[in-house]
KOLSELUM-223956 format. One record per residue: residue in one letter; x, y, z of N, C-alpha, C in turn. Coordinates in steps of 0.02 Angstrom, whole numbers, plus 50000, padded with zeros to 5 digits. Layout:
BEGIN
DRENNU,rest,n_X,n_Y,n_Z,ca_X,ca_Y,ca_Z,c_X,c_Y,c_Z
DRENNU,A,X,Y,Z,X,Y,Z,X,Y,Z
...
This chain:
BEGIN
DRENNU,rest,n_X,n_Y,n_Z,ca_X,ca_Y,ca_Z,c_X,c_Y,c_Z
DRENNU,X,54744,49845,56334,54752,49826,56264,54823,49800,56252
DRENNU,X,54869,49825,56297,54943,49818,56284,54950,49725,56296
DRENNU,X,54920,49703,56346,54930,49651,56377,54880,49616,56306
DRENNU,X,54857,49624,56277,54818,49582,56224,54845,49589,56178
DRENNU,X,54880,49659,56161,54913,49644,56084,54992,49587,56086
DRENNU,X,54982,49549,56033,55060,49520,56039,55102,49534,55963
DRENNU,X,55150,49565,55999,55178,49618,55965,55238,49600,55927
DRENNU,X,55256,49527,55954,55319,49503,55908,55258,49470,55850
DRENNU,X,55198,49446,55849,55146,49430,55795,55140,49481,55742
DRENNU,X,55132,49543,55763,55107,49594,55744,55179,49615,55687
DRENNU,X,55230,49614,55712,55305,49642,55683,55310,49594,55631
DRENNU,X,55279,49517,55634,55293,49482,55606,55247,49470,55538
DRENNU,X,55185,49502,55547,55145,49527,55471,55174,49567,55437
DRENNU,X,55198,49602,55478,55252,49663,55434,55296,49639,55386
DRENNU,X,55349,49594,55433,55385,49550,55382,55346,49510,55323
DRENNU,X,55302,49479,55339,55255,49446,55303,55248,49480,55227
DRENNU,X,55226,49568,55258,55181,49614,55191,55230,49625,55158
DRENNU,X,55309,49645,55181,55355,49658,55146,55370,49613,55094
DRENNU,X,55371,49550,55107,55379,49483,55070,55327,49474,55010
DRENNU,X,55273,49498,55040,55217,49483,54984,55221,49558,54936
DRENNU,X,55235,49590,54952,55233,49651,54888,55299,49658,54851
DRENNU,X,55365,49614,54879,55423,49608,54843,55381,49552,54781
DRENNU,X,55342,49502,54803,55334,49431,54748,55274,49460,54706
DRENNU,X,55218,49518,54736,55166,49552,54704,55174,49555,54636
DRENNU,X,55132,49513,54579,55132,49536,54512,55125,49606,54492
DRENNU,X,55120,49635,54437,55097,49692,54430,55020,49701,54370
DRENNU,X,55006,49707,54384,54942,49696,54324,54966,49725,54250
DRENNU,X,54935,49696,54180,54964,49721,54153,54929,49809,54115
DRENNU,X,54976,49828,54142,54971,49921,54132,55040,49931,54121
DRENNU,X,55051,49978,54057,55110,50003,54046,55104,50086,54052
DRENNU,X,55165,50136,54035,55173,50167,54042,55145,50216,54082
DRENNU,X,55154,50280,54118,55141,50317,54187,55128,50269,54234
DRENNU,X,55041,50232,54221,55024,50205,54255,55055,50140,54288
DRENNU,X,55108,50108,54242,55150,50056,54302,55193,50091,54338
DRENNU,X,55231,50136,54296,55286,50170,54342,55257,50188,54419
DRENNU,X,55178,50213,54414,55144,50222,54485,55162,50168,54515
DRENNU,X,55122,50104,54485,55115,50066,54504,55200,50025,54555
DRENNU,X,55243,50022,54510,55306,50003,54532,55332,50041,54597
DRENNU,X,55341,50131,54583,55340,50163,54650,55298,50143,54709
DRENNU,X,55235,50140,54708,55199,50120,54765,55222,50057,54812
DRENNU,X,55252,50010,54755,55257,49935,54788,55326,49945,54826
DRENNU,X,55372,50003,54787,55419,49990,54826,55413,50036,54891
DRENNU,X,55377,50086,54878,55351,50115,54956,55321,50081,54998
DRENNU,X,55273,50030,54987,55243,49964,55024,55292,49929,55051
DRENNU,X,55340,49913,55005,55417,49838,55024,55431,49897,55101
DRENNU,X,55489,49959,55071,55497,49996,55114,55469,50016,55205
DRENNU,X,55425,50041,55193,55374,50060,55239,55361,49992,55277
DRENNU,X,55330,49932,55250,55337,49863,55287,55382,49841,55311
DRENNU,X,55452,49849,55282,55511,49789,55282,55525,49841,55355
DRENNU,X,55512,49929,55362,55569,49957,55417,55525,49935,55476
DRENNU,X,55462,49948,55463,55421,49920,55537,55430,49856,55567
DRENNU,X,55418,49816,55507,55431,49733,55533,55520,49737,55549
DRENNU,X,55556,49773,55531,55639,49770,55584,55623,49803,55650
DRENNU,X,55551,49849,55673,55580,49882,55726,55591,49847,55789
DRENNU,X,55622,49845,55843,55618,49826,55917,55585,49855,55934
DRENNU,X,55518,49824,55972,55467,49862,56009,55477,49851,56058
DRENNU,X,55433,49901,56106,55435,49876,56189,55376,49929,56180
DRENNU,X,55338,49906,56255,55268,49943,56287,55304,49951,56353
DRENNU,X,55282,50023,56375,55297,50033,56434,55270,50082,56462
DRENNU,X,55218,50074,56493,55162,50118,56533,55108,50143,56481
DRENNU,X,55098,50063,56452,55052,50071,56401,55052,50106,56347
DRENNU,X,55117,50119,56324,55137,50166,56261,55187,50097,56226
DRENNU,X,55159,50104,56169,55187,50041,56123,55264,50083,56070
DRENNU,X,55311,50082,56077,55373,50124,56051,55399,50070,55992
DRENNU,X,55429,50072,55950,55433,50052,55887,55529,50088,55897
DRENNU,X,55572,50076,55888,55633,50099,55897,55655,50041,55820
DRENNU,X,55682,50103,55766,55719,50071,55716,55789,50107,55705
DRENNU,X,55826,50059,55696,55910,50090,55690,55900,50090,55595
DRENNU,X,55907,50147,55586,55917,50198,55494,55995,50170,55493
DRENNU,X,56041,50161,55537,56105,50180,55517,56131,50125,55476
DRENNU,X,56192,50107,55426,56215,50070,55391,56250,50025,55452
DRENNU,X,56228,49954,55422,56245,49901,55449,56331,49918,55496
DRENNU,X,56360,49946,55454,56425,49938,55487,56442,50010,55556
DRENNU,X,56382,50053,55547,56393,50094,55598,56353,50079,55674
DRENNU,X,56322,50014,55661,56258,50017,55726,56293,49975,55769
């Protein structure tokens, strides 16, 4: 499976989803229910934007995802 998935493609939807839920309208719903609504998208941006940064590598058929958390100026 490793040899079929292509994985700089794959990192690169990520980037993609992040992009599309930063431009995502919001329907119109006010109060609790957008505030949900607003949290979620930015857990979506989040959650997408760190995967689509990770450096992957496969190696003995284990697919590893390695993301640097640290502030730009410590990595």
């Amino acid at each position: 499976m490793a040899d079929a998935l292509d994985i700089e493609a794959m990192l690169q939807r990520f980037r993609d989803r992040s992009v599309a839920v930063k431009r995502r309208n919001l329907p119109p719903v006010a109060g609790p229910e957008r505030s949900r609504l607003i949290e979620q998208a930015q857990m979506d941006f989040q959650d997408f934007a760190i995967v689509g940064d990770a450096k992957a590598t496969v190696e003995d058929g284990i697919l590893t995802l390695r993301v640097d958390l640290r502030p730009p100026e410590a990595q």
